[in-house]
DOVEX-207681 format. One record per atom (N, C-alpha, C): x, y, z; residue in one letter. Coordinates in pm, whole numbers, padded with zeros to 5 digits, always signed. Layout:
<rs>
XYZa
...
</rs>
This chain:
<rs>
+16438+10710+20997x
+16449+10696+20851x
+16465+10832+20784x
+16386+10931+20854x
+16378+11078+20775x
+16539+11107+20773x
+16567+11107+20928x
+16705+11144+20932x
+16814+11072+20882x
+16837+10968+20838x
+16910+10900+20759x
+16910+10924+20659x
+16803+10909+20581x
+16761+10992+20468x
+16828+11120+20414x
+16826+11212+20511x
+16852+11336+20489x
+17008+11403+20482x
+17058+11297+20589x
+17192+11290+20603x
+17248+11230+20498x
+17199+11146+20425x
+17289+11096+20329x
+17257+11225+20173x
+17174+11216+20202x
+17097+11356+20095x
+17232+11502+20095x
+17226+11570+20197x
+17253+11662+20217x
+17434+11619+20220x
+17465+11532+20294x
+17626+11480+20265x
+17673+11485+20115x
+17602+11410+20045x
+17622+11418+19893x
+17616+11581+19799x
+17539+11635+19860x
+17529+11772+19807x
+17595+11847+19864x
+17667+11815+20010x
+17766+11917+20001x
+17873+11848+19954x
+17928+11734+19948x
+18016+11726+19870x
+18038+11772+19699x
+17941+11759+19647x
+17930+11822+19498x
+17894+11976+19492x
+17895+12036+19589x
+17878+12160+19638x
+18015+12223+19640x
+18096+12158+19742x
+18226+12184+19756x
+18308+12176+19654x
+18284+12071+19578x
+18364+11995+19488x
+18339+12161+19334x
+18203+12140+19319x
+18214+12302+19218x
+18268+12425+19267x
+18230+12422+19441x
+18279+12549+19477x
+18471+12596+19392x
+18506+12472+19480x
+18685+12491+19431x
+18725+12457+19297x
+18605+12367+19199x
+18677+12422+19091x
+18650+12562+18994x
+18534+12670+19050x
+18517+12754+19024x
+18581+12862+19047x
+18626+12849+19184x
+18732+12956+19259x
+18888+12952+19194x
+18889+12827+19169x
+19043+12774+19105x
+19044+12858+18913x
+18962+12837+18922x
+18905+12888+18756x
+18907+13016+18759x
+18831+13085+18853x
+18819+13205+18837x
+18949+13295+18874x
+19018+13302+18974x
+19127+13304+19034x
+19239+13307+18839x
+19272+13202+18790x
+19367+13214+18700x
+19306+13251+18587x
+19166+13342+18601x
+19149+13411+18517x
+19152+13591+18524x
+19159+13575+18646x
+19176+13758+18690x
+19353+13744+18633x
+19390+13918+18626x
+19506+13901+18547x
+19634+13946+18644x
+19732+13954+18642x
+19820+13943+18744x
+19908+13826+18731x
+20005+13824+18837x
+20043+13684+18834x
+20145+13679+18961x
+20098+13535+19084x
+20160+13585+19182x
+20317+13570+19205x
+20368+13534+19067x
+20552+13538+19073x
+20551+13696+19042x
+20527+13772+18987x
+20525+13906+19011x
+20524+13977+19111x
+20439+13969+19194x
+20405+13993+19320x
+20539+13942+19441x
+20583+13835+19399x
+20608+13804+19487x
+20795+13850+19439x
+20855+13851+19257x
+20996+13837+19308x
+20996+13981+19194x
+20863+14095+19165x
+20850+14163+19124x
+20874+14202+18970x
+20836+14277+18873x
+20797+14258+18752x
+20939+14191+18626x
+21054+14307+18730x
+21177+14311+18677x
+21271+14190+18688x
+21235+14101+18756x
+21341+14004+18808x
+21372+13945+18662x
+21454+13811+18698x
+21512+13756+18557x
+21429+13689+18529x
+21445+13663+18405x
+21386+13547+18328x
+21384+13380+18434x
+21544+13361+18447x
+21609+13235+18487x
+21509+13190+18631x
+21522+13320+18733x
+21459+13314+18858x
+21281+13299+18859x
+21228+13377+18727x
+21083+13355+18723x
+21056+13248+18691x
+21136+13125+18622x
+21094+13019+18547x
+21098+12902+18658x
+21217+12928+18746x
+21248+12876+18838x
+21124+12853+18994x
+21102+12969+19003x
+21004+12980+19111x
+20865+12947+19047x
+20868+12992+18940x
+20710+12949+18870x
+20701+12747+18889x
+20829+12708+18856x
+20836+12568+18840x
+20826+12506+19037x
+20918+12526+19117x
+20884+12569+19245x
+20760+12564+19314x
+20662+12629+19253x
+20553+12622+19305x
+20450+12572+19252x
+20486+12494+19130x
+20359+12415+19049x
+20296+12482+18986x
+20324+12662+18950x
+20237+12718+18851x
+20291+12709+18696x
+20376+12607+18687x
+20423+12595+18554x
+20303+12457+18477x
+20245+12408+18549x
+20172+12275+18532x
+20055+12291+18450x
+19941+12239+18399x
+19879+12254+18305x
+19728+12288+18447x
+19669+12369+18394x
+19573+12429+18523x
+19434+12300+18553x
+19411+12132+18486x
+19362+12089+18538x
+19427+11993+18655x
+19590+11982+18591x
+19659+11894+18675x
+19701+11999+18826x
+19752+12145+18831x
+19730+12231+18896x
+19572+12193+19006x
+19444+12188+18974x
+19336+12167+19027x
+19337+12000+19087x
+19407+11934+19016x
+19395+11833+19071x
+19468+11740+19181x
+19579+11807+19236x
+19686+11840+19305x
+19620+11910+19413x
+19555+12043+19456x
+19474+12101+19509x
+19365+12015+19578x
+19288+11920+19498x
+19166+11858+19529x
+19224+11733+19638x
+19318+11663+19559x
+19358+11592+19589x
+19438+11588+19777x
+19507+11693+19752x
+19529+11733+19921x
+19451+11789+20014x
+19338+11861+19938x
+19198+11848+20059x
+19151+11734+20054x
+19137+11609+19972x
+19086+11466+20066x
+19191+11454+20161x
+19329+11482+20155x
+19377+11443+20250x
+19408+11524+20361x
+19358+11619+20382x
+19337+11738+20437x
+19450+11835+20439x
+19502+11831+20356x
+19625+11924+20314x
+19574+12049+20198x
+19593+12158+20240x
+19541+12274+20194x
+19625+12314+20100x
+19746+12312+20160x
+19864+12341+20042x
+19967+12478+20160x
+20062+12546+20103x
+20115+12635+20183x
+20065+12758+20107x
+20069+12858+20177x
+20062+13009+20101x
+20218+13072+20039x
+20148+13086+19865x
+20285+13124+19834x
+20366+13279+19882x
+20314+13315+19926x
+20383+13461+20017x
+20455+13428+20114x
+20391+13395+20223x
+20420+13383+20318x
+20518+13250+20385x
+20463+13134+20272x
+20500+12986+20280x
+20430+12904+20460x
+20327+12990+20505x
+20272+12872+20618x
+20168+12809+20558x
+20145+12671+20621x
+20050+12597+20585x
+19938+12709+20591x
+19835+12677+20481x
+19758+12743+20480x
+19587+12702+20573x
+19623+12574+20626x
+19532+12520+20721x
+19556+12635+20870x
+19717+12660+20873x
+19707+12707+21015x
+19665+12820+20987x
+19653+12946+20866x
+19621+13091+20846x
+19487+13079+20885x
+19417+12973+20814x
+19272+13029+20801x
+19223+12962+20937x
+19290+12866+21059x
+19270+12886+21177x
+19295+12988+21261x
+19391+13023+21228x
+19389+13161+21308x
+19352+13296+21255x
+19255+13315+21145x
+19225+13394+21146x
+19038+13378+21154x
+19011+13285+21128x
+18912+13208+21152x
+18840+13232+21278x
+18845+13215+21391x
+18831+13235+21553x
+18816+13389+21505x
+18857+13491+21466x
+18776+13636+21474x
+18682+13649+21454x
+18691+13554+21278x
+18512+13591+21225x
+18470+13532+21266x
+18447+13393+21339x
+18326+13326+21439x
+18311+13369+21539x
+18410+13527+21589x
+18390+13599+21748x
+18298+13705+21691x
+18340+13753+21506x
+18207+13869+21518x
+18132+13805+21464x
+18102+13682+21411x
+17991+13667+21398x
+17897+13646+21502x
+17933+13518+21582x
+17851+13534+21673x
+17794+13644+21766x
+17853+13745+21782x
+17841+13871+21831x
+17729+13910+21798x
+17758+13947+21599x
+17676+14017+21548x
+17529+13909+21542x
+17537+13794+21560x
+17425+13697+21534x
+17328+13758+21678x
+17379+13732+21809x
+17340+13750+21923x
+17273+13886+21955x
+17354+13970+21878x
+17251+14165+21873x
+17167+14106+21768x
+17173+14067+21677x
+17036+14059+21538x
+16916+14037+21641x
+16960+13903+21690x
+16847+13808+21763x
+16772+13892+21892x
+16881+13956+21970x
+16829+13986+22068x
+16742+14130+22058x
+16736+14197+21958x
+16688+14313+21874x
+16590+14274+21740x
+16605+14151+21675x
+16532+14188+21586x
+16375+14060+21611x
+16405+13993+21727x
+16333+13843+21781x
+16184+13988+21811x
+16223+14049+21934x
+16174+14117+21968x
+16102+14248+21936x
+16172+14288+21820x
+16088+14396+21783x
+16020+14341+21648x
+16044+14233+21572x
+15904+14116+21514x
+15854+14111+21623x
+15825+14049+21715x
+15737+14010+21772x
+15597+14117+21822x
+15693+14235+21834x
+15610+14316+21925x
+15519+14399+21779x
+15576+14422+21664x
+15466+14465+21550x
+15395+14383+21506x
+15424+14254+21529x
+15253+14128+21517x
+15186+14159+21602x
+15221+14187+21736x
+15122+14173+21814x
+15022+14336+21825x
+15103+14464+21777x
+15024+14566+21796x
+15024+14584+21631x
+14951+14467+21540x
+14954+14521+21399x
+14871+14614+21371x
+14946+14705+21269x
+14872+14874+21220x
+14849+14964+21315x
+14936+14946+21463x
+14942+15034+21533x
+15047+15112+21559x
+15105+15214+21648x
+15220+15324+21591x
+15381+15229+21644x
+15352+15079+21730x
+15466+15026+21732x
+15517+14916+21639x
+15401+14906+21508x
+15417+14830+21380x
+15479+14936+21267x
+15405+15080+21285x
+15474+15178+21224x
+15623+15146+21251x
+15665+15198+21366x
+15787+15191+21421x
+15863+15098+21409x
+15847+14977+21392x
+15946+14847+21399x
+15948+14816+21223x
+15867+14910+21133x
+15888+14861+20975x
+15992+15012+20977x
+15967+15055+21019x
+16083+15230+20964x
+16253+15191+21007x
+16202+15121+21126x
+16384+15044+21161x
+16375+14946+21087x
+16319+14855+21055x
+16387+14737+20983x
+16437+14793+20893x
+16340+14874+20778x
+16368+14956+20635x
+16493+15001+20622x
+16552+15111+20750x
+16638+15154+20786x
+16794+15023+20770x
+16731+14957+20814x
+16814+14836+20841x
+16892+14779+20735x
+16788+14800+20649x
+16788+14710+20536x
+16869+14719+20442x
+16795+14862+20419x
+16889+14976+20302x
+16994+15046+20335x
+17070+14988+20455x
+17197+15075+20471x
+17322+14963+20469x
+17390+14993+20364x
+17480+14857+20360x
+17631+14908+20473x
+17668+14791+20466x
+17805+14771+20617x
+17872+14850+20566x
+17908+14897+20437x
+18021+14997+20369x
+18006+15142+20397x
+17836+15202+20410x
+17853+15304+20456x
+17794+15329+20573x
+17748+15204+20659x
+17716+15204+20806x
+17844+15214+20857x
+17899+15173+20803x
+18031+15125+20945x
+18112+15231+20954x
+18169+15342+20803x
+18208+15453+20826x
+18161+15569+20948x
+18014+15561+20877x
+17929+15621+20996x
+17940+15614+21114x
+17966+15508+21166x
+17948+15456+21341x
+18101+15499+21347x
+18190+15478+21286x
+18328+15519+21344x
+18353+15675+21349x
+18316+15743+21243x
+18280+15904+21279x
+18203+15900+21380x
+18108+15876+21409x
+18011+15943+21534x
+18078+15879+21674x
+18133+15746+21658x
+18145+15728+21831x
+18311+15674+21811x
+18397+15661+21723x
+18535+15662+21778x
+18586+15805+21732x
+18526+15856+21636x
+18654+16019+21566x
+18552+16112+21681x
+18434+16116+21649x
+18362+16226+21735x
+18353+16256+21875x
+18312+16142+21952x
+18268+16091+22055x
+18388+16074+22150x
+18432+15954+22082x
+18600+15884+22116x
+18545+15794+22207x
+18439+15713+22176x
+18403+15599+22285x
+18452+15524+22326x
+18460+15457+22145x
+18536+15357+22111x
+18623+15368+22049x
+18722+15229+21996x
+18844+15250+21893x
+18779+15207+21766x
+18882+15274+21659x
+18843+15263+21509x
+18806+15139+21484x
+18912+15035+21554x
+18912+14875+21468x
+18971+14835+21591x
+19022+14715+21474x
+19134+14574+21539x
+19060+14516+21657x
+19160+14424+21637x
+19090+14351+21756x
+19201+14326+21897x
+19233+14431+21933x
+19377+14480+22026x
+19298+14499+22178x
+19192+14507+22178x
+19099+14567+22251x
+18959+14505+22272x
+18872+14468+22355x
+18786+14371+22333x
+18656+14479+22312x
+18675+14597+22277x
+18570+14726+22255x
+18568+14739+22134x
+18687+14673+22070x
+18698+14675+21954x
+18605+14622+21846x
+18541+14492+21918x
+18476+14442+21885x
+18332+14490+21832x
+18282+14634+21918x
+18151+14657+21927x
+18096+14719+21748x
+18157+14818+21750x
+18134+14871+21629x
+18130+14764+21458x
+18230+14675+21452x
+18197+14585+21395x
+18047+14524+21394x
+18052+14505+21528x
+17975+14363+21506x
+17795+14436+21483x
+17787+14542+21564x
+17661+14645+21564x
+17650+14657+21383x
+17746+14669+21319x
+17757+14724+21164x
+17700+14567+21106x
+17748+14434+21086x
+17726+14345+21065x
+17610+14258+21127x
+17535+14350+21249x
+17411+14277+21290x
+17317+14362+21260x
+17339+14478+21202x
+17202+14582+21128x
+17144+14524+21128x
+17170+14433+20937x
+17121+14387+20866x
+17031+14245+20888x
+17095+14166+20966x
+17052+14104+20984x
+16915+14105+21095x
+16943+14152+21192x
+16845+14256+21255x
+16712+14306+21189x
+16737+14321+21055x
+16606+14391+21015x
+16532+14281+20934x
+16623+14207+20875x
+16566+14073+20802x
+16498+14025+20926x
+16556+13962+20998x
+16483+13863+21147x
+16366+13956+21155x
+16344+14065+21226x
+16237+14172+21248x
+16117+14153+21177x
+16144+14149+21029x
+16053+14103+20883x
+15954+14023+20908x
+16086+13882+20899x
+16015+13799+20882x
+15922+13759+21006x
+15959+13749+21123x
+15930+13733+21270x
+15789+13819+21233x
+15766+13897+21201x
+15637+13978+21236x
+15519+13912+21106x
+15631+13879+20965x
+15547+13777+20913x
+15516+13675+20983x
+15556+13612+21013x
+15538+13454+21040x
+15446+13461+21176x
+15444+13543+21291x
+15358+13532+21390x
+15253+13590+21326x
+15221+13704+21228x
+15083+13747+21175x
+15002+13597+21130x
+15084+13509+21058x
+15026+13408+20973x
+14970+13313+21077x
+15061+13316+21211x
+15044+13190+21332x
+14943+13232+21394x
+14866+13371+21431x
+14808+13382+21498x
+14678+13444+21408x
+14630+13437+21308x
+14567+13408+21271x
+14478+13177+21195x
+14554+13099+21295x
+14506+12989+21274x
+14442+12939+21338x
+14385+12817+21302x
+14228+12839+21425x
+14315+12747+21513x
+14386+12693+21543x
+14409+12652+21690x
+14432+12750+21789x
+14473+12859+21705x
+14521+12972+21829x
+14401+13031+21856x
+14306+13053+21753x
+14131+13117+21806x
+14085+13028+21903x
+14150+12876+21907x
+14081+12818+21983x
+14082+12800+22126x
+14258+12828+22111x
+14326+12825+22287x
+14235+12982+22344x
+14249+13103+22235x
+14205+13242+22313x
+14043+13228+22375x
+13950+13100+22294x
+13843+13064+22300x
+13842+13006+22422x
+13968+12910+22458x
+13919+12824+22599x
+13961+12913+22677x
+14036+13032+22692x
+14036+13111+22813x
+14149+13152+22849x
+14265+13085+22773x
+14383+13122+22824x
+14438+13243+22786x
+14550+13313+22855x
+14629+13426+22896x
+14698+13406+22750x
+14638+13570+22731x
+14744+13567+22615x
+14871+13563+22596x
+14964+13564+22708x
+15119+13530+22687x
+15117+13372+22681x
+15011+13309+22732x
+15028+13121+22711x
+15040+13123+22572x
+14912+13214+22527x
+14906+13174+22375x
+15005+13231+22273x
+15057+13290+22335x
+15155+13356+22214x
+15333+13287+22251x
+15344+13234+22335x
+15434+13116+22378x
+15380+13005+22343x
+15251+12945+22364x
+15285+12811+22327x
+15218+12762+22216x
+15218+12844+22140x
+15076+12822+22031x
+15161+12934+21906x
+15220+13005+21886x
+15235+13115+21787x
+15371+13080+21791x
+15437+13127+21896x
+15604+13127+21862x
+15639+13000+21775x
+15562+12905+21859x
+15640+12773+21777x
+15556+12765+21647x
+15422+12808+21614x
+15470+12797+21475x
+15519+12920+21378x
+15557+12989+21413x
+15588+13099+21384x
+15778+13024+21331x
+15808+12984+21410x
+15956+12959+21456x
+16041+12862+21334x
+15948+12834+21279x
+16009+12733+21128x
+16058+12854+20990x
+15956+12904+20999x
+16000+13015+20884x
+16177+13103+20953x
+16127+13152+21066x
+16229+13203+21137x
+16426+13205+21122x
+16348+13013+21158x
+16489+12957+21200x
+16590+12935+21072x
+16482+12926+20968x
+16521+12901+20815x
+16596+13040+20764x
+16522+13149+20760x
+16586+13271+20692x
+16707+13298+20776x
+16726+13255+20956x
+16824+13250+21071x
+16959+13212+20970x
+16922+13102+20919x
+17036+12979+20889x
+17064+13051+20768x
+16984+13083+20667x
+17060+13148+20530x
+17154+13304+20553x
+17102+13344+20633x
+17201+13460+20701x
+17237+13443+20806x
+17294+13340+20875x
+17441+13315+20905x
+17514+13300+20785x
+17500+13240+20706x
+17581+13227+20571x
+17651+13365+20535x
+17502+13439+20514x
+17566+13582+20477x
+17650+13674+20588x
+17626+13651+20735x
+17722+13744+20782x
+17835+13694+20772x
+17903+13528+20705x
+18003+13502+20671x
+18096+13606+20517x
+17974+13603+20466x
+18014+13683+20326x
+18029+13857+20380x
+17952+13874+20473x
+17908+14021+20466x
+18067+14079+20568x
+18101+13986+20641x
+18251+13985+20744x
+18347+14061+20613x
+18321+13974+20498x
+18469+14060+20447x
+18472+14185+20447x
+18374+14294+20397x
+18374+14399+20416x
+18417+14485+20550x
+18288+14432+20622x
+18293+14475+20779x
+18425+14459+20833x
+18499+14323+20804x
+18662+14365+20899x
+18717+14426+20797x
+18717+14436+20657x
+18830+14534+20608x
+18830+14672+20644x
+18645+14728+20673x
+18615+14889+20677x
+18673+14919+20831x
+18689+14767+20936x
+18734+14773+21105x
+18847+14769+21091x
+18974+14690+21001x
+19068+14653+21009x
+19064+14553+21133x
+18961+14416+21066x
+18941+14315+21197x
+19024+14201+21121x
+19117+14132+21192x
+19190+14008+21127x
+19131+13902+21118x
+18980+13893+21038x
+18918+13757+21034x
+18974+13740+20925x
+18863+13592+20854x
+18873+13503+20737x
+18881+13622+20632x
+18753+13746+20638x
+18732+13797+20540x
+18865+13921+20503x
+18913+13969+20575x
+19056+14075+20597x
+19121+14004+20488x
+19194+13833+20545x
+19271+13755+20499x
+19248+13703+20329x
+19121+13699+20337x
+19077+13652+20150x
+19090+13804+20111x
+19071+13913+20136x
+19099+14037+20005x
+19213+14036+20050x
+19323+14015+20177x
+19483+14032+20096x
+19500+13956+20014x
+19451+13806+20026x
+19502+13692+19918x
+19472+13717+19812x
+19347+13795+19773x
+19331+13808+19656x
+19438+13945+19601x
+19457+13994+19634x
+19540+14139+19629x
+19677+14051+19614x
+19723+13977+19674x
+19831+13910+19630x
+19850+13770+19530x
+19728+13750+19504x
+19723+13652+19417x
+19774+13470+19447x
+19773+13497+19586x
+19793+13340+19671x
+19716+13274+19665x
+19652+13215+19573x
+19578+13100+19519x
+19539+13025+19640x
+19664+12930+19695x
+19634+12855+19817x
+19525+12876+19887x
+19556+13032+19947x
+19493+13074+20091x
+19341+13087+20000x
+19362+13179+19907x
+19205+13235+19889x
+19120+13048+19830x
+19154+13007+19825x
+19095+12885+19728x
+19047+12790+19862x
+19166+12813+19977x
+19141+12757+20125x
+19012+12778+20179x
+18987+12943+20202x
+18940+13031+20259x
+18792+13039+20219x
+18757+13007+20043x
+18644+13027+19988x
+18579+12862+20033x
+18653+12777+20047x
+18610+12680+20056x
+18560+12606+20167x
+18634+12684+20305x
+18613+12683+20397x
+18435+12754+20465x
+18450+12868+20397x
+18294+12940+20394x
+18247+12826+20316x
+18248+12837+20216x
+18098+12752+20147x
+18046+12644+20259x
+18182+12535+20314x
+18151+12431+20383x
+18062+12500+20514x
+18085+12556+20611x
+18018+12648+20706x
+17925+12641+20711x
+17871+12738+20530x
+17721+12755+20509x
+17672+12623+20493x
+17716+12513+20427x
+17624+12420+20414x
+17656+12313+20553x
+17712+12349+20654x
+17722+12269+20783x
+17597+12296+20845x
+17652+12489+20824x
+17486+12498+20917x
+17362+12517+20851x
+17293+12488+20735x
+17186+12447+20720x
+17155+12319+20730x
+17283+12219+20687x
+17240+12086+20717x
+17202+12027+20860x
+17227+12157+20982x
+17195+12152+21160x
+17029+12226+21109x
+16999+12321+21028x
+16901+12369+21041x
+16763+12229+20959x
+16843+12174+20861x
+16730+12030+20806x
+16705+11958+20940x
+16800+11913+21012x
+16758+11850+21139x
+16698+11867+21238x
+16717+12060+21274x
+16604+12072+21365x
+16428+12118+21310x
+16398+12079+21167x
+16283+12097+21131x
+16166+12015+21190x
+16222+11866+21165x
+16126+11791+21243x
+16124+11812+21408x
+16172+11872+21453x
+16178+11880+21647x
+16039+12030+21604x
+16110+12117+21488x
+15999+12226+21494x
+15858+12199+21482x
+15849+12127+21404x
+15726+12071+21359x
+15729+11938+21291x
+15694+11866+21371x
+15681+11711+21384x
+15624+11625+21227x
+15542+11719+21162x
+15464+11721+21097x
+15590+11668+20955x
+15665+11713+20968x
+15753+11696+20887x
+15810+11573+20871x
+15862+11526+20974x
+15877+11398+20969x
+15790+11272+20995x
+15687+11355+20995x
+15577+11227+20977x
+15503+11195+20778x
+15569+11346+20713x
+15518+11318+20596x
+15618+11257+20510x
+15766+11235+20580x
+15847+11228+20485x
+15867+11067+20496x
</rs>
């Protein structure tokens, strides 16, 4: 029942989710100034040819019937074409798509495998010099954004060093520097909270109680702390995946990486409505796919949940 419940809950909200996302993007978009028949047959052309291509591509239309034309071919899963280029704009943001889910996951897999662990290890030695140590890196973490991390890492280990290469993704090394820049952050958030959430778990009396009957403290900090520790966790997990979706645009423009995010600042730089309106809409859906996986595994986290609901 919970899960039925929830599914129909969360279905509905991302549809009215989606549904504001694109008419906000659509809105906002024909309010920045520019215009992409400019762009595309340049400022000077004729009159005859601008009226022509403007009509051509449906930007002569009144901007709710414009939006509604748009809406209307994502129920039917038609995105529309990109006016630059003229490919469907379903196949761009597939193929550029598969990058940013290669650095993301990348960068998800260093957060986790770096920041699981060094939370864990300042709960367990709290106010000692490896709690010092694991708050000076997170801090570090925190306050250094991908714009002037990522410069950094390419001076020190592709211009200085010459480890690695600047960017692209031509090279599967290519990959590293990105994804290290885009899992800082996340890295230091996980770290945070992880050292919150086991402080709070292992101060509860079931866990005084297991250390009371005798057991090894790695039982207790596996089977008694992690998991409740692991709800707060998995939650802040799921809201930043969202963000290394947002945080990608930067990171591949400063790599020159051909994901989603590269592809939405050319669109926007060219004023292709299609793609960027595709592209924004495609993220939003993402983020709310994967929290609506993160509502479902709450009750497996703690049972408790679906016994109150």
């Amino acid at each position: 029942m919970f899960e039925l419940r929830t599914l129909g809950s969360r279905l509905a909200g991302a549809a009215a989710v989606a549904l504001g996302v694109s008419f906000m993007v659509f809105l906002l978009l024909h309010c920045v100034p520019g215009d992409p028949v400019d762009v595309m047959l340049g400022e000077y052309a004729a009159a005859a040819d601008r009226l022509a291509l403007r009509a051509r591509l449906g930007l002569d239309l009144p901007l709710a019937e414009q939006w509604w034309h748009f809406l209307r071919g994502v129920l039917h899963g038609d995105l529309g074409v990109s006016l630059v280029s003229s490919t469907p704009v379903a196949q761009l943001l597939l193929e550029h798509f598969r990058y940013t889910a290669l650095l993301a996951g990348a960068a998800l897999l260093l957060a986790v495998l770096a920041g699981l662990p060094l939370g864990a290890l300042a709960a367990l030695h709290s106010g000692r010099a490896w709690d010092a140590a694991a708050s000076v890196v997170a801090v570090l973490g925190m306050s250094m954004p991908s714009f002037v991390l990522g410069p950094l890492l390419i001076i020190i280990f592709a211009v200085q060093l010459r480890w690695l290469p600047v960017g692209g993704a031509e090279h599967a090394a290519g990959l590293v520097l990105p994804a290290v820049t885009l899992a800082s952050g996340l890295a230091a958030v996980l770290a945070r909270m992880t050292r919150a959430a086991m402080l709070e778990a292992l101060a509860l009396p079931h866990v005084q109680a297991a250390r009371a009957r005798g057991l090894a403290e790695w039982q207790v900090v596996v089977g008694h702390v992690c998991r409740n520790a692991a709800l707060p966790v998995v939650t802040v997990l799921a809201l930043q995946l969202g963000a290394l979706l947002g945080g990608a645009v930067v990171t591949e423009t400063v790599f020159n990486w051909p994901g989603l995010g590269q592809l939405l600042v050319e669109s926007i730089a060219r004023r292709d409505y299609p793609v960027v309106q595709g592209a924004v809409l495609l993220i939003a859906l993402t983020y709310i796919a994967l929290n609506t996986v993160v509502d479902f595994l709450y009750p497996r986290l703690d049972p408790r949940i679906a016994l109150s609901a």
